[in-house]
VEXNUBA-219733 format. One line per 5 residues: number of its first residue (from 1); their letters; for each residue x negated, y, z of C-alpha. Coordinates in Angstrom, 3 decimals. Each point is the difference from the previous one (the first is absolute). Example, Ala and Ser with C-alpha at 12.3 -4.5 7.8 and 13.67 -1.06 7.14 Angstrom:
2
1> as> -12.300/-4.500/7.800; -1.370/3.440/-0.660
***
This chain:
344
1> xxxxx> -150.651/-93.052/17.275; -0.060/3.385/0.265; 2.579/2.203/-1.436; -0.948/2.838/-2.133; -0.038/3.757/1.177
6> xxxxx> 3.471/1.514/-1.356; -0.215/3.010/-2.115; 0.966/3.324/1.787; 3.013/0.600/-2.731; 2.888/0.146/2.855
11> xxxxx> -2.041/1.385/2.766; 1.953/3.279/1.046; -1.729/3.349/-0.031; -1.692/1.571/3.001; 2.418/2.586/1.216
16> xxxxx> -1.243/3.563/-0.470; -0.626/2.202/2.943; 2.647/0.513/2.587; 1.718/3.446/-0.768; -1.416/2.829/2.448
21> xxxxx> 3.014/0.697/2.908; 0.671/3.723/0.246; 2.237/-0.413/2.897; 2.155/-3.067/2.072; 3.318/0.723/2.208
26> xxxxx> 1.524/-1.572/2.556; 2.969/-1.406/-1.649; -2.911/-2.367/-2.305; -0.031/2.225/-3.103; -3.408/0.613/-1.039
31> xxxxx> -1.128/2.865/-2.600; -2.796/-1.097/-2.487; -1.635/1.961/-2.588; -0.348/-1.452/-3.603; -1.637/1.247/-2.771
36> xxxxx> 1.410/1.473/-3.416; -1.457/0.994/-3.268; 3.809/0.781/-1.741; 3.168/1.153/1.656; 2.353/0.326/-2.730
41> xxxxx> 1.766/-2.970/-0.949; 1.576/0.355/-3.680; 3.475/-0.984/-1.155; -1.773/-2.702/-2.079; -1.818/-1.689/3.243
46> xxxxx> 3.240/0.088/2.057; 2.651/-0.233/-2.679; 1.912/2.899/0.965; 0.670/3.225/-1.811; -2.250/2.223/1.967
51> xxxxx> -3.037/0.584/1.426; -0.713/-1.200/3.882; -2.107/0.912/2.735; -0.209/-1.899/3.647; -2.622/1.592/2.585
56> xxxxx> 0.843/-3.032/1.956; 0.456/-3.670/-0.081; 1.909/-1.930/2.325; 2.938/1.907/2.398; 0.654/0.075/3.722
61> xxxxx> 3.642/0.447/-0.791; 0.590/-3.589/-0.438; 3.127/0.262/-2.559; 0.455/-4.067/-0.263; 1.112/0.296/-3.793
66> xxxxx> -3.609/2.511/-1.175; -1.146/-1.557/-3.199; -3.086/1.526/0.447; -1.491/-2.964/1.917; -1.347/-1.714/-2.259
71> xxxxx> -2.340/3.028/-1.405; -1.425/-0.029/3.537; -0.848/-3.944/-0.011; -1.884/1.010/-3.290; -1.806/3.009/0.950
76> xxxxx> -1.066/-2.125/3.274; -1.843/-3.142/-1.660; -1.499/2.690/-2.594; -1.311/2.731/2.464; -0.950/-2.451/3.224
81> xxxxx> 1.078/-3.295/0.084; 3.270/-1.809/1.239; 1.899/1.277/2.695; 0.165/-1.847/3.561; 3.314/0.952/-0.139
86> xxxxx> 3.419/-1.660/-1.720; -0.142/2.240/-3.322; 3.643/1.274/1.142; -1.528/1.742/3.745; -3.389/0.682/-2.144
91> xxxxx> 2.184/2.629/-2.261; 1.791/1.469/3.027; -3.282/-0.012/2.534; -3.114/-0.069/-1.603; 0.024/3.489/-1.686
96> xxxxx> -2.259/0.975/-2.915; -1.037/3.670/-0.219; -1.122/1.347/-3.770; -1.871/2.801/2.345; -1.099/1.426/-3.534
101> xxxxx> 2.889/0.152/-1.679; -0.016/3.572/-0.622; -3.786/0.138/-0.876; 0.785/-2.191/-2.556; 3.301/1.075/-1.161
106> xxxxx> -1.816/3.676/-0.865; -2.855/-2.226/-1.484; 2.588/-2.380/-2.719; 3.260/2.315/-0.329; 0.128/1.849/-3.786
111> xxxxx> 3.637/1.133/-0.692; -0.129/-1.173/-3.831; -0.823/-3.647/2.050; 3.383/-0.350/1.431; 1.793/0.953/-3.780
116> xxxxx> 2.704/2.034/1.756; 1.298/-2.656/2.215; 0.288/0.468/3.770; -2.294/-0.666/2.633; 1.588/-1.880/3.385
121> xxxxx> -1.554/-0.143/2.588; 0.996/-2.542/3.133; 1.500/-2.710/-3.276; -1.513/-3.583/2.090; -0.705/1.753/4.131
126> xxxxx> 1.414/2.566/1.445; -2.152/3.095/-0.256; 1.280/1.684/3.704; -0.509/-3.105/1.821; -1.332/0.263/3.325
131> xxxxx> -3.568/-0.137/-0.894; 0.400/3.144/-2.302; 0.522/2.177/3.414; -3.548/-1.001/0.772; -1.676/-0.525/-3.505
136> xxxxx> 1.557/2.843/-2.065; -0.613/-1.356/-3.426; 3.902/0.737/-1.291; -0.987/3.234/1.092; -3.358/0.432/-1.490
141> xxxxx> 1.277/-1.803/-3.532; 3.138/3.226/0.294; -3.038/2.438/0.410; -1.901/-1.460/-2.631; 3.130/0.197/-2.556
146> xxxxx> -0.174/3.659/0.606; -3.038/0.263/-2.334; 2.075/-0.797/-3.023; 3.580/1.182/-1.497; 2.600/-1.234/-2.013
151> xxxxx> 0.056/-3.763/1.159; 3.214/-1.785/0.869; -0.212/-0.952/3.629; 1.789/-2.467/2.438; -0.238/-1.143/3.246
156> xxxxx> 1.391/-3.173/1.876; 0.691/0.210/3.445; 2.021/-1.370/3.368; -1.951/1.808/1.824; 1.448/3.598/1.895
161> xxxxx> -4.172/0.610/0.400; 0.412/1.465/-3.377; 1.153/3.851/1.197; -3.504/0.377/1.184; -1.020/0.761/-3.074
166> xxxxx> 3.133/1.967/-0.951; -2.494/3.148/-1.130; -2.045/-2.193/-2.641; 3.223/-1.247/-0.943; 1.454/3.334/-0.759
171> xxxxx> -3.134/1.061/-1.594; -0.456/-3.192/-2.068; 3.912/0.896/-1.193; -1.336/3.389/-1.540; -2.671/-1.653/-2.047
176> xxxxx> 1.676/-3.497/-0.828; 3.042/-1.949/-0.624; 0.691/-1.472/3.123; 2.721/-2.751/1.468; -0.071/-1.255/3.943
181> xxxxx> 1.841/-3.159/0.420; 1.409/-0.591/3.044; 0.393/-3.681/0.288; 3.040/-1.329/2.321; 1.842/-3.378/-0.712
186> xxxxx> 2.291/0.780/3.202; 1.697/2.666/2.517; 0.370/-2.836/2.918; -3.844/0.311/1.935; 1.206/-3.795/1.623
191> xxxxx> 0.337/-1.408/-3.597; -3.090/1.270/-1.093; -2.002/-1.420/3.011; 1.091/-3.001/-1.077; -1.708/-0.225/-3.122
196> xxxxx> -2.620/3.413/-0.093; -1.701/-1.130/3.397; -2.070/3.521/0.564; 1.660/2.646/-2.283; 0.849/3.644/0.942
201> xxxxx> 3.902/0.080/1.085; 2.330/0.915/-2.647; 1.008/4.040/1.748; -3.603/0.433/0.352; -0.264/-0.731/-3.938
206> xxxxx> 2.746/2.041/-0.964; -1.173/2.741/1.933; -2.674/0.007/-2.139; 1.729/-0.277/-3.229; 1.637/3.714/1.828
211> xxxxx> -3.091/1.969/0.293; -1.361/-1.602/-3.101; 3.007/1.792/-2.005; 0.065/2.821/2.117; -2.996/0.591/-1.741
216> xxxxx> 1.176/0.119/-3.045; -1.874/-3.310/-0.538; 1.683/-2.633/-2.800; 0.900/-2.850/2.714; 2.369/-2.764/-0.160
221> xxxxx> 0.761/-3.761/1.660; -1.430/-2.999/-1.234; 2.573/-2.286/1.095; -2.559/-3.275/-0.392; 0.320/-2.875/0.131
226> xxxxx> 3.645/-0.163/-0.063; 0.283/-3.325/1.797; 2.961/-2.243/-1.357; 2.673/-0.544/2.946; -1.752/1.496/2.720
231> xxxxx> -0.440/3.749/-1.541; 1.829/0.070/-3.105; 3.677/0.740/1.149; 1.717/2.947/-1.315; 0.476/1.575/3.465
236> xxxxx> -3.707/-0.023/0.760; -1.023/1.285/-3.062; 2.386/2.774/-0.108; -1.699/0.387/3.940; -3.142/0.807/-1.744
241> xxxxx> 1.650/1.730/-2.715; 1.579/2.330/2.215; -2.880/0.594/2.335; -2.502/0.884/-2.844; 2.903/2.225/-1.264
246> xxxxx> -0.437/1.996/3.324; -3.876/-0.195/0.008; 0.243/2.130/-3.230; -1.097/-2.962/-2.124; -0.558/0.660/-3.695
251> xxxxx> 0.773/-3.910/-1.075; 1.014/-3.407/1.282; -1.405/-2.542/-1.649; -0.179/-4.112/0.935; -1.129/-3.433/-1.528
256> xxxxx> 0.769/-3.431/1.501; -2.649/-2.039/1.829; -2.740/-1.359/-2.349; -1.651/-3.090/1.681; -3.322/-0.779/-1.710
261> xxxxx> -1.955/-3.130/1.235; -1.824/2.309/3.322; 3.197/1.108/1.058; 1.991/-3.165/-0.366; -2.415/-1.365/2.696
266> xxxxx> 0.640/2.479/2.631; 3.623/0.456/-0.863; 1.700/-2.438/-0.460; -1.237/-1.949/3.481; 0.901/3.482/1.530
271> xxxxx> 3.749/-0.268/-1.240; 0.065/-3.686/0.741; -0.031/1.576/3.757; 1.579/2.984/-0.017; 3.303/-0.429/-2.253
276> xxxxx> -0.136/-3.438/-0.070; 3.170/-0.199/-2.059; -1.183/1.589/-3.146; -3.594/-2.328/-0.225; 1.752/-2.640/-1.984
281> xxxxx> 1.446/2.651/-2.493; -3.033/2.074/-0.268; -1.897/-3.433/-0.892; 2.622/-1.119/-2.681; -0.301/4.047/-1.592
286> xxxxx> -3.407/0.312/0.311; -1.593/-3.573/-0.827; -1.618/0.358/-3.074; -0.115/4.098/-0.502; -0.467/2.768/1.595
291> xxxxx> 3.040/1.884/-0.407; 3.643/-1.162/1.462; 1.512/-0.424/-3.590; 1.033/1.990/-2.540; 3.682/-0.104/1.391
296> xxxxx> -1.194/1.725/3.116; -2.435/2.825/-1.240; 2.963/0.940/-2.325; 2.670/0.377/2.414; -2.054/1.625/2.351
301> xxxxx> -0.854/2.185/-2.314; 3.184/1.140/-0.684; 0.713/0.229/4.158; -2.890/2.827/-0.362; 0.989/1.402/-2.347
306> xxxxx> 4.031/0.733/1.088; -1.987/1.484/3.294; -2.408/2.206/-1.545; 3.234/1.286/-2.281; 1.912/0.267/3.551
311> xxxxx> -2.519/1.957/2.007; -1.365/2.196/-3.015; -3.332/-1.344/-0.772; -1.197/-0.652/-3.750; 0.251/-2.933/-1.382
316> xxxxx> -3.132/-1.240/-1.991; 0.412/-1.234/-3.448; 0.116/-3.261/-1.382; -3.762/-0.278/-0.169; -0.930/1.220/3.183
321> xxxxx> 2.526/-2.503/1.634; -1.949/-2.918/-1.816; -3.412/1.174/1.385; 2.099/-0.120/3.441; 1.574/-3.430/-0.652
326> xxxxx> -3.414/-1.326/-0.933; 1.745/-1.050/-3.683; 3.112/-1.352/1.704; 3.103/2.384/-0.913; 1.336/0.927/-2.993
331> xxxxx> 2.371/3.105/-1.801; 2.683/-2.337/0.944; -0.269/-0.563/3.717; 2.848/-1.919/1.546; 2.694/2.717/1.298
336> xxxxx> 0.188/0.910/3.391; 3.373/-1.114/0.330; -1.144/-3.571/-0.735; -3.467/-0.434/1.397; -0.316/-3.195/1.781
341> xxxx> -2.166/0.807/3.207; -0.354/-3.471/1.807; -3.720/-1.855/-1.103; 1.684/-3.386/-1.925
***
């Protein structure tokens, strides 16, 4: 007996086109092009309390802890079909390039949209990657912004690649509120190899935070992720302190690793290898959430908090430090005197 045809309810879709490739190098990254209708992501789509902007997705620098990986997985399947690639190497070497970001952008962005809160760009990729010294879109999405005034700006960045554009920068400053963050989670170049495979050294960095300030542009450090027994020590964060100090930094500000589901993947295998003696703690702290425990985000905190008062930055207020902590701290942070720094 024959057995009846099965209805096509679990047959998969047919993948949609293959994404065009705008360029390929020789160390396997690829460039791709992918198409966009909206480049503004709100504070109610990403659940933070501002308004982002990524010309990219996906990052050559390789930083092992990015929670932006799992964004790229997404934007994959949707724009082209699945990746031949493990969605970890996907994020850092197949490259998607929003090549109309700034068409767009000048097409979608009304000031009374964004309700006074602040535009970031470079929140999920890094906007001065290496593919923005061939693509330009950071640089045509800055030249773009000049066409309005008034907005609260930011920008997100490792990369020293952002003093090219040092005169839109300056310019943008005269018509906008604007903030570069410098992000850095170490001084020691060996350490970070270790666990930000292809990022800009941290001099080269810091050089840039210089001329940023020299500028008379508001620049600071994003010390990010702060990662629990392997960056968190007071000596190397009063390192970063102190070497921000001398770039002219206007702030110092830092948060504690987050490790959503994307990044848990590529971390936590990565640590497994390279501190081997912290994988079983990191898995007891961060088994079922995403933070290392209240505990933790308190008393480091407080660490940050005795070094900004020490080397004369500001100290944000209560609030601000939540939106840092990701809801982990409180008015009552343990005191530094007492903080407990060893994972449990």
């Amino acid at each position: 007996m024959t057995r009846p045809a099965q209805l096509p309810l679990l047959e998969a879709p047919a993948p949609g086109p293959a994404l065009p490739v705008l360029d390929t190098r020789e160390r396997g990254a690829s460039f791709h092009q992918i198409p966009v209708k909206a480049i503004l992501n709100s504070p109610a789509s990403t659940g933070m309390g501002f308004w982002s902007l990524n010309p990219y997705v996906g990052c050559e620098f390789g930083c092992t802890y990015c929670y932006a990986r799992e964004t790229h997985k997404w934007a994959i399947e949707r724009a082209g079909g699945p990746s031949d690639r493990p969605a970890w190497e996907a994020f850092e070497k197949q490259i998607l390039v929003k090549t109309s970001a700034a068409a767009v952008l000048k097409r979608t962005l009304f000031p009374a949209k964004l309700a006074g809160c602040t535009l970031v760009i470079g929140t999920a990729t890094d906007p001065y990657q290496p593919a923005e010294r061939q693509f330009r879109l950071t640089r045509q999405i800055l030249e773009a912004l000049l066409g309005w005034k008034g907005l609260a700006l930011g920008i997100i960045t490792k990369s020293p690649l952002i003093v090219r554009d040092l005169d839109l920068l300056v310019a943008l400053k005269e018509r906008h509120e604007l903030s570069v963050n410098i992000s850095l989670a170490s001084t020691d170049a060996a350490l970070l190899r270790r666990i930000e495979a292809r990022s800009p050294a941290p001099h080269a960095r810091l050089r840039a935070l210089a001329r940023l300030t020299a500028k008379g542009i508001h620049a600071g450090l994003l010390i990010a992720p702060v990662l629990p027994g392997i960056t968190d020590s007071r000596e190397s964060l009063a390192a970063l302190m102190a070497a921000g100090k001398a770039a002219g930094a206007r702030y110092a500000v830092g948060s504690a690793l987050r490790l959503g589901p994307a990044a848990r993947s590529r971390f936590l295998p990565h640590l497994a290898h390279q501190f081997p003696e912290l994988a079983g703690r990191y898995a007891r702290r961060y088994e079922n959430r995403q933070m290392p425990g209240r505990d933790y985000t308190e008393a480091l905190s407080a660490r940050i908090r005795a070094l900004q008062a020490e080397y004369g930055f500001p100290i944000p207020d209560s609030r601000h430090r939540e939106r840092l902590l990701k809801g982990q701290a409180r008015e009552d942070a343990v005191p530094e005197a007492t903080a407990q720094w060893t994972l449990l």
